[in-house]
C-alpha positions as a Markdown table, in Angstrom:
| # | Residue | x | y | z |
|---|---|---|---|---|
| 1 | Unk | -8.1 | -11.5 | 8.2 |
| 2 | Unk | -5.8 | -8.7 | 8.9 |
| 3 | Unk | -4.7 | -6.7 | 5.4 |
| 4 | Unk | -1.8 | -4.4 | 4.6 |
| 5 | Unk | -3.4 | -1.4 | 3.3 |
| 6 | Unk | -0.5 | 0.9 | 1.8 |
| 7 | Unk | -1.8 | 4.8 | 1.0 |
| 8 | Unk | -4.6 | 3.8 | 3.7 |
| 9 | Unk | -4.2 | 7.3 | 4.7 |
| 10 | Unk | -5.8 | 8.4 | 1.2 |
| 11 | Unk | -9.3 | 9.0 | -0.1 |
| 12 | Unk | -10.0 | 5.8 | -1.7 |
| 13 | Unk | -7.4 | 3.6 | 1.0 |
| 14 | Unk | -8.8 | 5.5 | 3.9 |
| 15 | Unk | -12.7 | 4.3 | 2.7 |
| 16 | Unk | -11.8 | 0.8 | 1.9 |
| 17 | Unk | -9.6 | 0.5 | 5.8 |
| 18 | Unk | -13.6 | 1.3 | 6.7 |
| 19 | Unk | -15.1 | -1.4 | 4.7 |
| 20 | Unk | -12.5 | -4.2 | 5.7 |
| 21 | Unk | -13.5 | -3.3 | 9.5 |
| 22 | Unk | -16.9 | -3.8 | 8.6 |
| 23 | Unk | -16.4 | -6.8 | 7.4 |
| 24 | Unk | -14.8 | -7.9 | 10.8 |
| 25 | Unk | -11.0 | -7.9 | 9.1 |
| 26 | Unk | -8.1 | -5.7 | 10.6 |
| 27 | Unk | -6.4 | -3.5 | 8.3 |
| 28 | Unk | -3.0 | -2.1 | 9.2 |
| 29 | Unk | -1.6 | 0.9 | 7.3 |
| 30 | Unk | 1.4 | 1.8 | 5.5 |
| 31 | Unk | 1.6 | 5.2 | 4.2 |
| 32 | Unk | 4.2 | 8.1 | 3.8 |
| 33 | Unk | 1.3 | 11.3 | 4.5 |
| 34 | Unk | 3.0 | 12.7 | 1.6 |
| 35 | Unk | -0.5 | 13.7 | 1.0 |
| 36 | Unk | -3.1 | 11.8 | 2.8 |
| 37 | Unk | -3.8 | 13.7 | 6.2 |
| 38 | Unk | -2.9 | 11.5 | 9.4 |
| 39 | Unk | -6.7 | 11.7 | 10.6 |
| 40 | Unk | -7.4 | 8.9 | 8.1 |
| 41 | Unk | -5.8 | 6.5 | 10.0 |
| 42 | Unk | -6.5 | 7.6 | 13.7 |
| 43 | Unk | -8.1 | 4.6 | 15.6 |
| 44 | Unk | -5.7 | 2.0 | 13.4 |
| 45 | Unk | -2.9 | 0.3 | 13.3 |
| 46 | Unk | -0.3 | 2.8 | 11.3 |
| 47 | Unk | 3.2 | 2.7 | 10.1 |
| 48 | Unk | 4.6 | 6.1 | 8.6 |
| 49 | Unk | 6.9 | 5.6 | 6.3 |
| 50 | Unk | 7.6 | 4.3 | 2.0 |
| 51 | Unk | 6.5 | 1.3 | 0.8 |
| 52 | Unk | 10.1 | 1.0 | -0.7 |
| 53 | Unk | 11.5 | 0.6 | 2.9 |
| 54 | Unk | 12.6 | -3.0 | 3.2 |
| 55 | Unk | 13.4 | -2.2 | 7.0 |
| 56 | Unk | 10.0 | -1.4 | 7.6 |
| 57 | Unk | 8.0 | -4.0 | 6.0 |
| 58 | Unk | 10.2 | -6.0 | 7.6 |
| 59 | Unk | 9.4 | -4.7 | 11.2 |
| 60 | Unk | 5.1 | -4.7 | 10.1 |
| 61 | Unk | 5.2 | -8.2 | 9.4 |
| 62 | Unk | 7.6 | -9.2 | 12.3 |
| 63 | Unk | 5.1 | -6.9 | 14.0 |
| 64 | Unk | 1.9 | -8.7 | 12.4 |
| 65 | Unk | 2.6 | -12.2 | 11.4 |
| 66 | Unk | -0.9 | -12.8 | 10.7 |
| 67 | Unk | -1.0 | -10.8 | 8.0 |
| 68 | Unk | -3.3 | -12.4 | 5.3 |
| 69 | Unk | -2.8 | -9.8 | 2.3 |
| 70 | Unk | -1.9 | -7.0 | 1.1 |
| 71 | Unk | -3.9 | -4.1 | -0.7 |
| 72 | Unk | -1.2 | -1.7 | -2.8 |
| 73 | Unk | -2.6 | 1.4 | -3.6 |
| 74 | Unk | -0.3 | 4.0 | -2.5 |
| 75 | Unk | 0.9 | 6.1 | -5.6 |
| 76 | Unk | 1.1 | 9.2 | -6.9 |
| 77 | Unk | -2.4 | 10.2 | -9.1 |
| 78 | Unk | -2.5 | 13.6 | -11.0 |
| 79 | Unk | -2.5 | 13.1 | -14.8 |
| 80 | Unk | -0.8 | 17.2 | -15.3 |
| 81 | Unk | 1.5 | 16.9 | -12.6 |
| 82 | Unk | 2.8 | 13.5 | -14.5 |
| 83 | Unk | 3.2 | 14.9 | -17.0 |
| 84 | Unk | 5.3 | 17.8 | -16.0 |
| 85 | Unk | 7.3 | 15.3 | -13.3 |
| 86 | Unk | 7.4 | 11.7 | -14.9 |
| 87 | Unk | 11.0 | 10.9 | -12.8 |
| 88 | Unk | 8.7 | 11.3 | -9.6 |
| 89 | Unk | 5.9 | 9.4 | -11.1 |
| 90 | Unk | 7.6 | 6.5 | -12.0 |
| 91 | Unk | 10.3 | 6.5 | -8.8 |
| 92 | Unk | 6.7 | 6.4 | -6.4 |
| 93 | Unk | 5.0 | 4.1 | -8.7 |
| 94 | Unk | 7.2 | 1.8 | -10.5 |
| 95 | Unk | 10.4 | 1.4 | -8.8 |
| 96 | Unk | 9.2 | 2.3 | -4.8 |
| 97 | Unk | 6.4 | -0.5 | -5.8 |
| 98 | Unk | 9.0 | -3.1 | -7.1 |
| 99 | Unk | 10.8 | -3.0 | -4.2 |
| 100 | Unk | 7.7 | -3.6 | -2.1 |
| 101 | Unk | 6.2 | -6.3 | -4.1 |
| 102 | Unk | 10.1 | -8.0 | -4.6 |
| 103 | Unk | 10.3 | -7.5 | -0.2 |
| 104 | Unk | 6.5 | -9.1 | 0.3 |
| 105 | Unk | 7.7 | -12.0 | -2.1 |
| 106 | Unk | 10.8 | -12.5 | 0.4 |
| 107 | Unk | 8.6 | -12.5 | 3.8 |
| 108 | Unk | 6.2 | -14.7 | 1.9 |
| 109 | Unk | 3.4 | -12.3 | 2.0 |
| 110 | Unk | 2.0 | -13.3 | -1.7 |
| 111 | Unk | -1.2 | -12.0 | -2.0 |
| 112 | Unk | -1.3 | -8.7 | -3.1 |
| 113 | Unk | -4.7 | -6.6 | -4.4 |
| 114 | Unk | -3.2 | -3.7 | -6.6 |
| 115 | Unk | -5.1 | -0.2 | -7.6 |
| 116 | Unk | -4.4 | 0.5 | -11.1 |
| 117 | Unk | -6.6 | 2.6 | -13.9 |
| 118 | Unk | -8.5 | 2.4 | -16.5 |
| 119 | Unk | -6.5 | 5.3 | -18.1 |
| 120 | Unk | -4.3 | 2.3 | -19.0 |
| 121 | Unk | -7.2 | 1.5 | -21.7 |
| 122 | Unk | -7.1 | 2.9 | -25.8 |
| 123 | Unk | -10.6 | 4.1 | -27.1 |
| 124 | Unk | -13.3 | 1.9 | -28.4 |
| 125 | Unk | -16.0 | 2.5 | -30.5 |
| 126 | Unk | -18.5 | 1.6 | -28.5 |
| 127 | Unk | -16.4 | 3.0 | -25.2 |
| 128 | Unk | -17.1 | 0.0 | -23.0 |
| 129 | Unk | -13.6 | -1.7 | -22.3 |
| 130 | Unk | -13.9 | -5.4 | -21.2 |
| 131 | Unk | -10.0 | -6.5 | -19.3 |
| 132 | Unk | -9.3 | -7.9 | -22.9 |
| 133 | Unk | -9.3 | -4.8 | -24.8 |
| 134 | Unk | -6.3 | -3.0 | -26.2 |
| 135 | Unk | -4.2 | -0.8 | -24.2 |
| 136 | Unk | -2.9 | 2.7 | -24.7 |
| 137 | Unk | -2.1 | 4.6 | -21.5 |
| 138 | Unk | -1.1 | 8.2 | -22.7 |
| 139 | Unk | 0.3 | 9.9 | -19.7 |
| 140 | Unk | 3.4 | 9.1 | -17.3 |
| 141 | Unk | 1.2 | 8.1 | -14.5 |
| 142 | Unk | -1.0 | 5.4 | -17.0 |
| 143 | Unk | 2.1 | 4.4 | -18.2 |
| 144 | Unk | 3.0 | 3.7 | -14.6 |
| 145 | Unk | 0.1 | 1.9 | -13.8 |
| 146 | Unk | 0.2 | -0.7 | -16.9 |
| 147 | Unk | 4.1 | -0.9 | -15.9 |
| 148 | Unk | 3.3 | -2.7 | -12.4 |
| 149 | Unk | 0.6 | -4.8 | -14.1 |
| 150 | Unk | 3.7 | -6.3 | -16.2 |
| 151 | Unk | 5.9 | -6.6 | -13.4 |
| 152 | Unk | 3.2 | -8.2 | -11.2 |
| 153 | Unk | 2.6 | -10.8 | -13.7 |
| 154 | Unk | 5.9 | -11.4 | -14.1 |
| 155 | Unk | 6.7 | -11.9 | -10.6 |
| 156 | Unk | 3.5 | -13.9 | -10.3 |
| 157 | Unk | 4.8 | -16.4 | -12.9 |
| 158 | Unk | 8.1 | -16.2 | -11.9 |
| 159 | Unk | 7.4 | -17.1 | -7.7 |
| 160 | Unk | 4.8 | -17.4 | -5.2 |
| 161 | Unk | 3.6 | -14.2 | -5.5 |
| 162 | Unk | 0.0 | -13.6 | -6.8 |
| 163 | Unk | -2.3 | -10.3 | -8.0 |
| 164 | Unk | -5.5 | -9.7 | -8.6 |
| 165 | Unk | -4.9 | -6.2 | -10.7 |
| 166 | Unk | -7.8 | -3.9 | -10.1 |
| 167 | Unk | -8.5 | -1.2 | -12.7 |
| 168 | Unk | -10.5 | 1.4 | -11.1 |
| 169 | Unk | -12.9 | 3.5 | -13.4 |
| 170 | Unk | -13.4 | 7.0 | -11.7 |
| 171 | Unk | -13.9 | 7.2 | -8.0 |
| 172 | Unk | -16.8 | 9.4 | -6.3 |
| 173 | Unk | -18.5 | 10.2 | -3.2 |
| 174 | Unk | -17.6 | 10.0 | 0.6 |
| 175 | Unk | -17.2 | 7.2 | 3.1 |
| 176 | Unk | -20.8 | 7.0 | 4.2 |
| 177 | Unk | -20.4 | 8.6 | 7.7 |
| 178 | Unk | -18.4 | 11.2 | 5.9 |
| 179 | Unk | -15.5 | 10.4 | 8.1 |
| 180 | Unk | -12.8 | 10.5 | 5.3 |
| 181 | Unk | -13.0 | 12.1 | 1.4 |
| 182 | Unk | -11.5 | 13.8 | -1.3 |
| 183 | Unk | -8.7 | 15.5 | 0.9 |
| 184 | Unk | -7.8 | 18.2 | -1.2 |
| 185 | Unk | -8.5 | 21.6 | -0.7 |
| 186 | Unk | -8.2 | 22.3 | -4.7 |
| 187 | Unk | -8.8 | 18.8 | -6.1 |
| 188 | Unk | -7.8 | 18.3 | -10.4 |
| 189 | Unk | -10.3 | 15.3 | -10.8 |
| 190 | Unk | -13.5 | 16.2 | -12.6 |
| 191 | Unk | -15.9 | 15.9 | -9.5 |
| 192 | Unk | -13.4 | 17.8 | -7.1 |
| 193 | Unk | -13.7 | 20.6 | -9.5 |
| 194 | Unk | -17.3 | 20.2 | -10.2 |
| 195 | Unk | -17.7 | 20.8 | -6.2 |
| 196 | Unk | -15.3 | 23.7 | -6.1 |
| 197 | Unk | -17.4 | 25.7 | -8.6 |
| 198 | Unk | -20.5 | 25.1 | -7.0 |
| 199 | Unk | -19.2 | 26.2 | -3.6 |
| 200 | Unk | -18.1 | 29.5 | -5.3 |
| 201 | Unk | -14.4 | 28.0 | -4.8 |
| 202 | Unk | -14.0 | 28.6 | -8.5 |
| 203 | Unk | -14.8 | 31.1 | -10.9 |
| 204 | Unk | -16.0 | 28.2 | -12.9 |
| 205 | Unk | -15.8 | 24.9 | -14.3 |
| 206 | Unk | -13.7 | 23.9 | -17.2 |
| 207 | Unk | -15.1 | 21.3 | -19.1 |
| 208 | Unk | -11.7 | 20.5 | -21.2 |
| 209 | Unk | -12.2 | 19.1 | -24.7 |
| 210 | Unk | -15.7 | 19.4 | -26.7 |
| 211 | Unk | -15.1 | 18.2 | -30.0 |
| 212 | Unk | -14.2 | 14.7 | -29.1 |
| 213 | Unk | -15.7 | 11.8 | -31.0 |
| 214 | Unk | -18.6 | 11.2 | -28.7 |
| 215 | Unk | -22.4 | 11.7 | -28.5 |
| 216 | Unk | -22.1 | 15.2 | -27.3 |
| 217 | Unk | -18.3 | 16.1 | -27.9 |
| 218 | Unk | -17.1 | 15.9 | -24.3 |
| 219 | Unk | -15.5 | 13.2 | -22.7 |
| 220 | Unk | -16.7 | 9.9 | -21.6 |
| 221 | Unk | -16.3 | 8.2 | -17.9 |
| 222 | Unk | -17.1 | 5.5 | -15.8 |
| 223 | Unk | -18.7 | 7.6 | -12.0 |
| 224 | Unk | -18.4 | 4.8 | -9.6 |
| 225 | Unk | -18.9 | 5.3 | -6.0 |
| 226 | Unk | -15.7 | 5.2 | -3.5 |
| 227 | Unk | -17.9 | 3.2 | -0.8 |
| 228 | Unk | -18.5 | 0.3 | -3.7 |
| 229 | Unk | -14.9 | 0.6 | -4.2 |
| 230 | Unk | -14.4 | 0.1 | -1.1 |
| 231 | Unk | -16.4 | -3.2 | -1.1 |
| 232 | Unk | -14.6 | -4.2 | -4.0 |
| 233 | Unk | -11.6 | -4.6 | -2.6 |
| 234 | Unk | -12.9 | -6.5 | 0.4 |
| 235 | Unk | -14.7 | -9.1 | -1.9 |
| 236 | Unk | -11.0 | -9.2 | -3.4 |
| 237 | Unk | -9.4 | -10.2 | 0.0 |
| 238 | Unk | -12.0 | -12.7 | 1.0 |
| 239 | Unk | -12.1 | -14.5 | -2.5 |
| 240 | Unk | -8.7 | -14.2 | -3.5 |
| 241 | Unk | -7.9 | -17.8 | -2.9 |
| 242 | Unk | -10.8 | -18.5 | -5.2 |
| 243 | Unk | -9.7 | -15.9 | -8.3 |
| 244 | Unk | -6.2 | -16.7 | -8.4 |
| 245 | Unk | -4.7 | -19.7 | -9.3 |
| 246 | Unk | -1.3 | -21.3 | -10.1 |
| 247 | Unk | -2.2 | -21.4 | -13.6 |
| 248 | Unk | -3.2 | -17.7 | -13.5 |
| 249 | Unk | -1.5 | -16.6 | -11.0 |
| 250 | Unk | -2.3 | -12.6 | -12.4 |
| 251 | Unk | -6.2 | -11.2 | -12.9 |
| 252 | Unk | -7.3 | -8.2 | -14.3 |
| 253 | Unk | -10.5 | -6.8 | -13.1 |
| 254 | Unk | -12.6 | -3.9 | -13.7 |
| 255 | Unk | -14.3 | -1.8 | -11.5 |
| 256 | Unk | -16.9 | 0.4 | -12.5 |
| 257 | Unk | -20.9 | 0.8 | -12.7 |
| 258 | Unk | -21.2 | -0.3 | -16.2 |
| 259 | Unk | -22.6 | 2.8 | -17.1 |
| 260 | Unk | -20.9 | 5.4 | -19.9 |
| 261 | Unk | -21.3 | 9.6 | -18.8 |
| 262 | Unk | -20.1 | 12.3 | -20.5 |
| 263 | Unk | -18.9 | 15.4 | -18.7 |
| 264 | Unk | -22.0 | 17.4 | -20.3 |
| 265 | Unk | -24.4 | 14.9 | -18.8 |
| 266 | Unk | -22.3 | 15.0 | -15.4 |
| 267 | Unk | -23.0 | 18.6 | -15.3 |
| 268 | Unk | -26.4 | 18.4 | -16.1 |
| 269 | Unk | -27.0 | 15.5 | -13.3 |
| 270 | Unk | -24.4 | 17.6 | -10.9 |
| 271 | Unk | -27.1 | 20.9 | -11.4 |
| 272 | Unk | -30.0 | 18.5 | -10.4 |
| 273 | Unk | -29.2 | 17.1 | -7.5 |
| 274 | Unk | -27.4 | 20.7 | -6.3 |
| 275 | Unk | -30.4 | 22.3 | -7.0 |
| 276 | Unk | -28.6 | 24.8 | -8.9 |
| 277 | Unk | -26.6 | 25.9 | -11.9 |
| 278 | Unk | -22.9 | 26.0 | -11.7 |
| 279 | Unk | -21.0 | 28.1 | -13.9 |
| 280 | Unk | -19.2 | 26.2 | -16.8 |
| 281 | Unk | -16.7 | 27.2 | -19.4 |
| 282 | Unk | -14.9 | 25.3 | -22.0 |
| 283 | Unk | -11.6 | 24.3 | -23.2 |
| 284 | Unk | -9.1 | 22.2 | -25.6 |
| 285 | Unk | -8.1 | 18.9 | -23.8 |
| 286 | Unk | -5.1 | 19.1 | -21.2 |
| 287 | Unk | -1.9 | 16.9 | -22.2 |
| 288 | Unk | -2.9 | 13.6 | -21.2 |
| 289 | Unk | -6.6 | 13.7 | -21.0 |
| 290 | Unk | -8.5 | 10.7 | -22.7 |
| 291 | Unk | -11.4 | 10.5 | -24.1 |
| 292 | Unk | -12.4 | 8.0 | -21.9 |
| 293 | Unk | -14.2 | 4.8 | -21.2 |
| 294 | Unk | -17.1 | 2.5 | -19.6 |
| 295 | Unk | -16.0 | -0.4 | -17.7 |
| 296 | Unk | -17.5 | -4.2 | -18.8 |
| 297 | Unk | -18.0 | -5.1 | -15.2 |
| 298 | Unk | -19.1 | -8.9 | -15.9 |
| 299 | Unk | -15.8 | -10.1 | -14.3 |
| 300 | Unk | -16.0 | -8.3 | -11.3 |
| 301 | Unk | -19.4 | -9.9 | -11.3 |
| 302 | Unk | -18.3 | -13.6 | -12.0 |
| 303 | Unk | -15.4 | -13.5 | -9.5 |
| 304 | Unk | -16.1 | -11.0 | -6.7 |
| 305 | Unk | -19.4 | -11.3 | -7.1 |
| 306 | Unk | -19.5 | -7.3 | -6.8 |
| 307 | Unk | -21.3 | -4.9 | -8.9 |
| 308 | Unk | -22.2 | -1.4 | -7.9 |
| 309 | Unk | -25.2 | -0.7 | -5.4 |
| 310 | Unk | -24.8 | 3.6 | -5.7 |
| 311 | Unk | -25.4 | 5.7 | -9.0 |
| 312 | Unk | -24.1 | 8.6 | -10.5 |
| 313 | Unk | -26.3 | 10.8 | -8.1 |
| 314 | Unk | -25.3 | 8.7 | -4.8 |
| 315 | Unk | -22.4 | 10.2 | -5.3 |
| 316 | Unk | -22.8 | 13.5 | -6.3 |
| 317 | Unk | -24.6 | 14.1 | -3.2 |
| 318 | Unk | -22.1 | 12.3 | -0.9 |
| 319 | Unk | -19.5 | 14.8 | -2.4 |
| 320 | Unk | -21.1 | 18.0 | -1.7 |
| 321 | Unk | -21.9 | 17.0 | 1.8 |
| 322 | Unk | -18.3 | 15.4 | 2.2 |
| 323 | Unk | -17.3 | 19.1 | 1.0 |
| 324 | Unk | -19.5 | 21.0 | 3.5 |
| 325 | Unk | -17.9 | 18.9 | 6.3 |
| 326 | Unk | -14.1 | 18.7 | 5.2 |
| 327 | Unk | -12.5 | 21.5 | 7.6 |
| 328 | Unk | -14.1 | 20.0 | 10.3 |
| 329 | Unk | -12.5 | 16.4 | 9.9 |
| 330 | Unk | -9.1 | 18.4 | 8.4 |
| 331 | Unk | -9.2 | 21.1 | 10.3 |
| 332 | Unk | -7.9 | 22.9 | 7.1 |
């Protein structure tokens, strides 16, 4: 099958353009390189350009009428800067994506795979979130996210188009041949971070918020591995006919390992497989941060028929050599 991959310059887009060819489809890619570097997509088929250009989608699928699906994830992803910026957040997530999915509805192009988060998710008790538990996104970009589930459900009951909605848990690692990663020089995510301050890149790392509500006061997250991801999303192309149907023609599904970590334990499994200690400080929670979550994965399970292969130090170690090998794929 050949799929519409838009941000499949990105880390996690980039990764799953690799498992897609491995699993003998075509991907073709959409993306703006806004931020995801053009040697992500060398060797594909690319369009440069916003997924709100109607002119453009037009001219892919004139371009590529065999176009089987189409995998949204390109978006704008730092919690701060969404914060400080929501008008940006919500133009690139909410109404650029709207006039993509509204434009794919009017070629016909109906099925559609879309990233979204589990930031989107209120705390538990227990902090595993199965897709029926309640929501609470608590920053612009969340907010964002659980806005295009609505809409996609919407549309979905309102024409032919049809979603399977995947909330991603939070991504790790490297493509396996470390052709493509984490792209930033000065990443914000927890692991990016983690990686600068062993690298002596940082001064140290901040674990933010340490009297949460948890077993030892620090945050709570779901590591899953960007190569199983990946995966993911191709079992989402292959068995879409299978997941959605006219009488639900939206599915939420989680993706993660299953497995609850807190940002204490990530350190201390970080320092292990580093072979040394990294410098750590503390601090209160930044505006937006949540306390987190573990992903229910028995969905995934039942209709993908995915569930993680790589743990917690699978990707720990894929990031540090990723980050050893960056400015040679970057050049920067």
């Amino acid at each position: 099958m050949k799929v519409l991959v838009t941000g499949g310059a990105g880390y996690i887009g980039s990764t799953t353009a690799k498992a897609l060819e491995r699993a003998g489809h075509v991907p073709v890619v959409l993306d703006s390189l806004r931020s995801g570097p053009r040697a992500f997509v060398r060797g594909r088929a690319f369009y440069e350009g916003d997924v709100a250009d109607r002119a453009l989608l037009r001219r892919i699928v004139a371009e590529h009428p065999d176009l089987g699906a189409v995998i949204h994830m390109a978006a704008r992803i730092v919690v701060p800067e969404s914060i400080a910026e929501p008008a940006a957040y919500y133009r690139a997530n909410v109404s650029a994506s709207l006039e993509l999915f509204d434009e794919l509805a009017a070629l016909g192009l109906n099925r559609v795979v879309f990233s979204s988060s589990a930031s989107v998710y209120a705390p538990t008790a227990t902090f595993e979130v199965d897709e029926q538990s309640p929501l609470a996104p608590t920053s612009p970009y969340a907010r964002s996210k659980r806005m295009m589930e609505e809409v996609l459900a919407d549309l979905a009951a309102a024409s032919g188009l049809r979603a399977v909605v995947l909330r991603y848990f939070n991504p790790i690692g490297a493509d396996p041949e470390l052709e493509s990663g984490v792209y930033l020089p000065a990443p914000t995510h927890v692991m990016g971070r983690l990686v600068m301050a062993a690298r002596g890149e940082l001064d140290a790392f901040t674990i933010t918020g340490t009297d949460l509500p948890t077993r030892d006061g620090t945050g709570v997250r779901d590591f899953v591995h960007v190569w199983d991801l990946a995966e993911a999303h191709v079992r989402a192309v292959e068995r879409f006919d299978d997941v959605v149907t006219d009488e639900q023609p939206s599915v939420v599904i989680n993706l993660g390992t299953g497995a609850g970590v807190t940002v204490r334990e990530l350190v201390s499994t970080f320092e292990s497989v580093h072979g040394s200690r990294v410098p750590v400080r503390e601090a209160a929670p930044r505006p937006g941060d949540a306390i987190g979550a573990f992903a229910n994965v028995d969905r995934a399970t039942d209709l993908l028929g995915w569930k993680a292969q790589l743990g917690l130090a699978d990707g720990i170690d894929a990031a540090l050599r990723w980050a050893a090998r960056r400015h040679e794929v970057l050049g920067r």
